[in-house]
C-alpha positions as CSV (number, residue, x, y, z in Angstrom):
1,X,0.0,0.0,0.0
2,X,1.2,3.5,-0.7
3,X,1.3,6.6,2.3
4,X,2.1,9.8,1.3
5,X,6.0,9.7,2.6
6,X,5.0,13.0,5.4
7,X,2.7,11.3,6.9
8,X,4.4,8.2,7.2
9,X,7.7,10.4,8.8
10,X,5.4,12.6,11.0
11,X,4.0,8.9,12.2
12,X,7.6,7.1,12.5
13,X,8.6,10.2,14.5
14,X,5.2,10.0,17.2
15,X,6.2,6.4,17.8
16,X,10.0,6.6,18.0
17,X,9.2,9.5,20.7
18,X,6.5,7.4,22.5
19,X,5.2,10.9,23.3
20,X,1.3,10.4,22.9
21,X,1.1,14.4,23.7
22,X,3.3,15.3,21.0
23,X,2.9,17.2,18.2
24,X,4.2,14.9,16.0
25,X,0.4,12.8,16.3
26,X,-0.1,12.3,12.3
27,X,-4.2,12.3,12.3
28,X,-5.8,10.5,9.7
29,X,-4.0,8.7,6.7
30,X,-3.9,11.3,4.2
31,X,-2.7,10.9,0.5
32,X,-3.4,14.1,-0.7
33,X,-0.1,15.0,-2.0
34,X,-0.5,12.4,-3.9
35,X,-3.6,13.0,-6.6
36,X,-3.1,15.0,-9.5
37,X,-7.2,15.7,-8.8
38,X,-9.5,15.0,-5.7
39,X,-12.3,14.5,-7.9
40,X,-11.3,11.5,-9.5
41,X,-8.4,10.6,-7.3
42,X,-5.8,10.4,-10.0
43,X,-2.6,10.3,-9.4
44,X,0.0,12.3,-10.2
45,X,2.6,11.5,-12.5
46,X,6.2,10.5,-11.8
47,X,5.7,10.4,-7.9
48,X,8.8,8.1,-6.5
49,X,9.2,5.8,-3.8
50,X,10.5,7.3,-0.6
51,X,10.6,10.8,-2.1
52,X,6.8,11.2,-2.4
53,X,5.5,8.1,-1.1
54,X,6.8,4.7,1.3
55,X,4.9,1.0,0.6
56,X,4.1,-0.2,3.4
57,X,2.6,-4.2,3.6
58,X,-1.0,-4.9,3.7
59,X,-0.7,-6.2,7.2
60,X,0.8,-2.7,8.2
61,X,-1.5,-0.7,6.1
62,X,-4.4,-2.5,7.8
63,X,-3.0,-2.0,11.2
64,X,-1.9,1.9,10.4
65,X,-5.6,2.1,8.9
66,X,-7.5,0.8,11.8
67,X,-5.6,2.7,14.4
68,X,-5.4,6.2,12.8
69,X,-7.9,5.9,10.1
70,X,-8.5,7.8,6.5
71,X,-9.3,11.2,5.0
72,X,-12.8,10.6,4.0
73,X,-13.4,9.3,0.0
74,X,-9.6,8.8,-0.3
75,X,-9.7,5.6,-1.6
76,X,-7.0,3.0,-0.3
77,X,-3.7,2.7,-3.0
78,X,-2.7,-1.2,-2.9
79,X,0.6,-1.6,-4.5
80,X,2.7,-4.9,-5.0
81,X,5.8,-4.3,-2.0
């Protein structure tokens, strides 16, 4: 699955700090860096690995998604990892 690479560092950082006050809380999955348009949730071309985006496995998307949840309508982006 793909993460928008700023949410994924902003979430690395609030559990590397084990600060559950922090700052550093990511919120809700959100890929919107990612689409080209909201609308139809394209997205943009030539985004790269670990520049834009991280791949994360489907058993840590699905743990990442049920603890923090998504933007609403953002559909989920599987990719092969």
């Amino acid at each position: 699955y793909v993460v928008e690479r700023r949410w994924y560092e902003q979430w690395k950082e609030f559990v590397e700090t084990r600060d559950q006050n922090s700052s550093s809380f990511p919120g809700q999955i959100d890929n919107t860096e990612l689409f080209e348009d909201l609308d139809s949730y394209h997205l943009k071309e030539r985004l790269v690995e670990n520049e834009d985006f991280m791949l994360v496995p489907a058993e840590a998307w699905h743990k990442l998604l049920a603890w923090y949840g998504m933007v609403d309508g953002q559909p989920p982006l599987e990719r092969k990892v």
